[in-house]
N, C-alpha and C positions, 0 to 999 in steps of 0.2 A: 876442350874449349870450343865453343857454338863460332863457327866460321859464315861468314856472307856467302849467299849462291852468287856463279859466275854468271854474271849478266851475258847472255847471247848477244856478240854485234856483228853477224853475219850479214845482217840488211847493212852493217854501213862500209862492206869490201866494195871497193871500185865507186864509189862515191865523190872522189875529190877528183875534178877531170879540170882539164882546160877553159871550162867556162867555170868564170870566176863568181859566178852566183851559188855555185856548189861548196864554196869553202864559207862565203857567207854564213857567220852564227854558227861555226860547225866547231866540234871540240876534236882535235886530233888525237883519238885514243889507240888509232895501230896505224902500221904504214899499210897493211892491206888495202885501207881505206882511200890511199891514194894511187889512180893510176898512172903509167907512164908520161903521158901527155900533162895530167897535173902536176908531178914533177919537174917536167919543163917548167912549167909556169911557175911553180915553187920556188925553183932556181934562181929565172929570173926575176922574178918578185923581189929574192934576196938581192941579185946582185942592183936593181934599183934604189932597196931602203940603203944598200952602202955605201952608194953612189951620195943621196941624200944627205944620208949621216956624215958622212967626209968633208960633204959641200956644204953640209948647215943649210937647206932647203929641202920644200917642201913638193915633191913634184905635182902636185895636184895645184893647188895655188904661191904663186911662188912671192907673195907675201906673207906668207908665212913661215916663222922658223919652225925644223920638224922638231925640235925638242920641246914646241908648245903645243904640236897634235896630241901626245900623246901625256900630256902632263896629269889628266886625272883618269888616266887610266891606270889599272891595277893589276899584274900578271903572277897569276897563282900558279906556284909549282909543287907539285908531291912527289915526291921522290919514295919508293917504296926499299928500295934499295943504295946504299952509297954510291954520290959521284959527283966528287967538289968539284971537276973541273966543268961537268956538262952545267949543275948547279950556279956557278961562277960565273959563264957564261952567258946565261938563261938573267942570270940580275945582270948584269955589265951593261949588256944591250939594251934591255928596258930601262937603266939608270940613263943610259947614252940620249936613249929619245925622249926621256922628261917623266918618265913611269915609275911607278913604283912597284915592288915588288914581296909579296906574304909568299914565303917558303915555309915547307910542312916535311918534317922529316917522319915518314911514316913507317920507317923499317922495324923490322924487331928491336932493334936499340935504339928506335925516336923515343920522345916523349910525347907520345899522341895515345890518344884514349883508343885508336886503330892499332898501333901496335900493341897496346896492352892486352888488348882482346885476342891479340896474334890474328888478325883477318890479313886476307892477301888482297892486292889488286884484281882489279876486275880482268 
């Protein structure tokens, strides 16, 4: 069966740093891609949106509820392999801030035109 080539993302190792203009529009396809220092800020990045989410504010303007930043946005997951609980997760928290959420079960046993063709992730 004809398989996809593995796309090279060597240009995107050590890419995700501390300055937050580098995660800007960025898709998180490995953790190579993030370094030590952006981990930091990863970290606390989370432990702000949970801060937010507990408080029901907004920290950027705090007239705003955070459950309406996020209400038309749309968080796509594929999952290439099983895993209800990271899956579960992954919707909870976008349901939590107002988002919605299209899951893709893409493994050998999804029903996606990618598992039919048996191709693997990048």
């Amino acid at each position: 069966p004809p398989t996809s080539p593995i796309p090279d993302i060597s240009h995107l190792v050590d890419g995700l740093t501390n300055d937050r203009k580098t995660w800007h529009n960025s898709s998180l396809l490995s953790v190579t891609q993030i370094t030590p220092s952006g981990l930091t800020l990863l970290y606390s990045t989370t432990l702000q949106m949970r801060s937010n989410v507990l408080n029901n504010t907004n920290n950027n303007n705090t007239n705003t509820n955070i459950t309406t930043k996020y209400q038309n946005k749309i968080l796509s997951s594929i999952f290439y392999e099983p895993s209800t609980r990271t899956a579960c997760s992954f919707q909870s928290a976008m349901m939590r801030l107002g988002g919605k959420v299209i899951h893709v079960d893409a493994g050998t046993t999804g029903n996606t035109s990618a598992s039919k063709k048996r191709r693997t992730p990048p």
